[in-house]
Structure formats: C-alpha cells, structure tokens
mmCIF file of the C-alpha atoms, coordinates in Angstrom:
data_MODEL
# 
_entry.id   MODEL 
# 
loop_
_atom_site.group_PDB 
_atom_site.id 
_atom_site.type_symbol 
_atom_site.label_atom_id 
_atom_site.label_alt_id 
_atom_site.label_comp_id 
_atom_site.label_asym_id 
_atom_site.label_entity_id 
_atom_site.label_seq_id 
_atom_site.pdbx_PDB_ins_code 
_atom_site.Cartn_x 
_atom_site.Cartn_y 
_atom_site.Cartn_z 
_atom_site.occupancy 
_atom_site.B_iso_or_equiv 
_atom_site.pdbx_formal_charge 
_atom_site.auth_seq_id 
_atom_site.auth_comp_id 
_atom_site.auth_asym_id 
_atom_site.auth_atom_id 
_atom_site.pdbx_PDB_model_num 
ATOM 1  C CA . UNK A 1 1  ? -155.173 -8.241  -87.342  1.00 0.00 ? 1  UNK A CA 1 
ATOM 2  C CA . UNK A 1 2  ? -155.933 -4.655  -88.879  1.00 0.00 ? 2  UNK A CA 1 
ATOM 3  C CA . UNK A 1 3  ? -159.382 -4.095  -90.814  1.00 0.00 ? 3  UNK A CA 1 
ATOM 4  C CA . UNK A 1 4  ? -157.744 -0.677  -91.986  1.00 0.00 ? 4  UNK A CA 1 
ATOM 5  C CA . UNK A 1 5  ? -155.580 -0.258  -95.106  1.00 0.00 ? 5  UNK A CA 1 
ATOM 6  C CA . UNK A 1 6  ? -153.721 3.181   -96.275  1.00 0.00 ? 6  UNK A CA 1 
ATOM 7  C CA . UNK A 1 7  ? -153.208 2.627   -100.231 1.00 0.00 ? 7  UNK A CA 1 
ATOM 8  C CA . UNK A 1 8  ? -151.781 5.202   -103.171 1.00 0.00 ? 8  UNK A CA 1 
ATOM 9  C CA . UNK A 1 9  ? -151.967 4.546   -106.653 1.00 0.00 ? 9  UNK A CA 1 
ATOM 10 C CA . UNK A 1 10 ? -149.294 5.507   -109.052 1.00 0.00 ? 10 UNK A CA 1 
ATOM 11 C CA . UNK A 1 11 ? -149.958 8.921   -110.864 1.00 0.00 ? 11 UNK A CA 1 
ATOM 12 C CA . UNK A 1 12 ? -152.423 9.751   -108.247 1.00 0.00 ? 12 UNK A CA 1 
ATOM 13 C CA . UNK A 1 13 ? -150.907 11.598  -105.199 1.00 0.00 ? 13 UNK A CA 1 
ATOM 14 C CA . UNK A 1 14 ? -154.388 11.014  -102.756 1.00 0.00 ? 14 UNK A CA 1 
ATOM 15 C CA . UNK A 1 15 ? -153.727 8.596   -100.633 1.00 0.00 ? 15 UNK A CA 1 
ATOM 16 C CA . UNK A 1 16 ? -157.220 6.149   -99.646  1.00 0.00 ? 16 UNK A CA 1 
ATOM 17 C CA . UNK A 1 17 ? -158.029 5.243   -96.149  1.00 0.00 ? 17 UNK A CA 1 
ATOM 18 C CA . UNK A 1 18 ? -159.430 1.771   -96.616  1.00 0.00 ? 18 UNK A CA 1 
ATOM 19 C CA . UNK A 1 19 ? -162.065 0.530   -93.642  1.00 0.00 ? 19 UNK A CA 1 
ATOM 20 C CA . UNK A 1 20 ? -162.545 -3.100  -94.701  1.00 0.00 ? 20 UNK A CA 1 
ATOM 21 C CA . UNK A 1 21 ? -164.774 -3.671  -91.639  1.00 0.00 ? 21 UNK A CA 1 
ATOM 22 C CA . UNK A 1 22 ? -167.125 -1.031  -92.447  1.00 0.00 ? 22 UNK A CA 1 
ATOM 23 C CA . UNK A 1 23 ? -166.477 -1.430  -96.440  1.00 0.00 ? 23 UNK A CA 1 
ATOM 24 C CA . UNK A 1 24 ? -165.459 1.998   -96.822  1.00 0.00 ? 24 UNK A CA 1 
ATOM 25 C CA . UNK A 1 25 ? -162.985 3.897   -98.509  1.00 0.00 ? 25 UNK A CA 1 
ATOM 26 C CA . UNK A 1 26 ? -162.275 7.352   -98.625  1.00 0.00 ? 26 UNK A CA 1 
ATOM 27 C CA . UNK A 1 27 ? -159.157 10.427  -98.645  1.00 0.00 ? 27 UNK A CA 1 
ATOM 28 C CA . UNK A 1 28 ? -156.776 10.477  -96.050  1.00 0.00 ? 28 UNK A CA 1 
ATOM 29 C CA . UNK A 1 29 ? -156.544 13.918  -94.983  1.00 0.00 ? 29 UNK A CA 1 
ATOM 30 C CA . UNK A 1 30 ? -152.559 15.065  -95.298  1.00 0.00 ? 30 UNK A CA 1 
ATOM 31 C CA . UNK A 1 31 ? -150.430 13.211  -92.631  1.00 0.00 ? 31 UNK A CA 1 
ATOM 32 C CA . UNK A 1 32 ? -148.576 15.421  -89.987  1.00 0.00 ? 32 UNK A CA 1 
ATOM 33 C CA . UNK A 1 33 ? -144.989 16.421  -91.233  1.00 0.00 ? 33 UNK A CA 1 
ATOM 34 C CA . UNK A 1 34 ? -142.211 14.095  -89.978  1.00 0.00 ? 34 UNK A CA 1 
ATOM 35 C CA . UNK A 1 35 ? -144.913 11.712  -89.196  1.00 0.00 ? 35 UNK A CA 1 
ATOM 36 C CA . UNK A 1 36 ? -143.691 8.083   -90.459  1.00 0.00 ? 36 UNK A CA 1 
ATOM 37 C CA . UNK A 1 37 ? -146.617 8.225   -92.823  1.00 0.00 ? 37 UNK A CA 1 
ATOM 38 C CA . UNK A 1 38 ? -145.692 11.344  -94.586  1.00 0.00 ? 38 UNK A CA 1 
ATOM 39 C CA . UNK A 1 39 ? -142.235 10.432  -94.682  1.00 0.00 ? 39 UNK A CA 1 
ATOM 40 C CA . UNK A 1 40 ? -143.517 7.499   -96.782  1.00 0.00 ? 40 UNK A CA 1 
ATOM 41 C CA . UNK A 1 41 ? -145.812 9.519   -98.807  1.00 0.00 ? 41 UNK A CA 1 
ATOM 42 C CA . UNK A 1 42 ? -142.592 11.483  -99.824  1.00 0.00 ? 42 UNK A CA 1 
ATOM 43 C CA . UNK A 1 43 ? -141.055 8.460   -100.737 1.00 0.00 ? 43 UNK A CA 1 
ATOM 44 C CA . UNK A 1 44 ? -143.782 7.268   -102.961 1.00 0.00 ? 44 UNK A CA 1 
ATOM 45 C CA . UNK A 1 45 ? -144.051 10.575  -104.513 1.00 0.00 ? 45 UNK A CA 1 
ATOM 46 C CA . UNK A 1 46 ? -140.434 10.367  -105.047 1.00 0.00 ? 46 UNK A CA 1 
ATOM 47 C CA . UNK A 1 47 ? -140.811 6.450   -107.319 1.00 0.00 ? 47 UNK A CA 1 
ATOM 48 C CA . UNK A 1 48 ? -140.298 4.578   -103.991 1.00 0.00 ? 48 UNK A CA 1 
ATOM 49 C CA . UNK A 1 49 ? -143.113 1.354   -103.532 1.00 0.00 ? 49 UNK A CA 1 
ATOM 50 C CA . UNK A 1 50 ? -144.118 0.913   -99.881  1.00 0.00 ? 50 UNK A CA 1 
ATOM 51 C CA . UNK A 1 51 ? -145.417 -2.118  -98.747  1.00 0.00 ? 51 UNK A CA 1 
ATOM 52 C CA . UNK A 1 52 ? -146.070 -2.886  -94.822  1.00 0.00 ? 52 UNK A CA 1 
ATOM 53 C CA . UNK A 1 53 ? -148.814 -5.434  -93.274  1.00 0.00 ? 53 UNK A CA 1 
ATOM 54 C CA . UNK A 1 54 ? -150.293 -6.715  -96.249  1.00 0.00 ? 54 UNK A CA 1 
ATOM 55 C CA . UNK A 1 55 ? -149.537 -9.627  -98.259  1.00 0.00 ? 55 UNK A CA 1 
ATOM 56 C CA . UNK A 1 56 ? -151.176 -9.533  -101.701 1.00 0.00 ? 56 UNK A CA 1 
ATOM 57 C CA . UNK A 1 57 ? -152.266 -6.129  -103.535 1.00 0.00 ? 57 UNK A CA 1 
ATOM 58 C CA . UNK A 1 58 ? -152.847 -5.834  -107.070 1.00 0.00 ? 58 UNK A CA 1 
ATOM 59 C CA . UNK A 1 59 ? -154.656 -3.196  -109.097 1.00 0.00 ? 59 UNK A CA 1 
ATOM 60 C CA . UNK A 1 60 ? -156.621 -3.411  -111.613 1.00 0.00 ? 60 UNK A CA 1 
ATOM 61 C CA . UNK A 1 61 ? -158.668 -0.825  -114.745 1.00 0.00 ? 61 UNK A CA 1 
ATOM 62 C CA . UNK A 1 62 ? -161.751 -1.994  -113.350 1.00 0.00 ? 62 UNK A CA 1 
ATOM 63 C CA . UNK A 1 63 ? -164.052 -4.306  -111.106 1.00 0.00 ? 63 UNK A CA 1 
ATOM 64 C CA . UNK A 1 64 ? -165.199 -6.142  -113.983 1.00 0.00 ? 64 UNK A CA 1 
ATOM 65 C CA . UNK A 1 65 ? -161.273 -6.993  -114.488 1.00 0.00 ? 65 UNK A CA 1 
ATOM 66 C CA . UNK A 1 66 ? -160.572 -7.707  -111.140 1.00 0.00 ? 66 UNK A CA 1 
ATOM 67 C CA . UNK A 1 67 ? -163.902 -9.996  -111.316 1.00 0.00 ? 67 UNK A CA 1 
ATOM 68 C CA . UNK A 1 68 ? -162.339 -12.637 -114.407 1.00 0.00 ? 68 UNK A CA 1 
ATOM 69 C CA . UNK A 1 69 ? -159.677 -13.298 -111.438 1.00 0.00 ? 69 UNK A CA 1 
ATOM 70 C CA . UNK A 1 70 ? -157.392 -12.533 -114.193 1.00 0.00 ? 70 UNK A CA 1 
ATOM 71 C CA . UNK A 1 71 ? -154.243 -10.323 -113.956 1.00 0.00 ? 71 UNK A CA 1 
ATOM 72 C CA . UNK A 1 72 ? -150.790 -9.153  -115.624 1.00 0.00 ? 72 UNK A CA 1 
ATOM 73 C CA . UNK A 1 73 ? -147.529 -10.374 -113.629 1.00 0.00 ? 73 UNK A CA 1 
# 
C-alpha cells in the first residue's frame, strides 16, 4: 500500500507531496514534461479532477472543521 500522496487544490497550481509515514507534506518540485504526472497536472489546470489510489479525500477551510467530522456533500 503507498504511504505517499500527490494532492492539488483548486485555485492553487502547487501541487503537495504528501509523506503520511513520516507526516510530512511539502511542494512537489515541477514534474518532467510528458511525464504522466505533468500530463495530469495539465489536465487539472485545465478543470479536469484526477483521482488515482485513494478512496476518500475531502477538503476542508480548516483543521478545526475537519475536526467536528462534519462536511458539505
């Protein structure tokens, strides 16, 4: 099972490199052109969602939000 995560929020065109083994998350330095990865980022940049090896994601405004286990549908 992967302990690593690549995530992109909308309006923000950084994309995260999420370690969940060492708890860490930080910018993904450009991907390679024509790699698979920036083809996605193109995509996303473009409207597309991309959504591979995970299966639940949602964001939230804040920790404190995320924390009342509340969330929009």
């Amino acid at each position: 099972m992967s302990k690593v995560a690549v995530i992109g929020l909308p309006g923000d065109e950084q994309l995260w490199l999420v370690d969940f083994t060492s708890g860490t998350v930080s910018p993904l330095s450009a991907p390679p052109a024509g790699s698979d990865l920036a083809n996605a980022q193109t995509l996303r940049q473009q409207g597309s969602t991309i959504v591979k090896g995970v299966n639940f994601a949602v964001a939230f405004s804040s920790a404190e939000v995320a924390a009342s286990g509340h969330h929009e549908s």
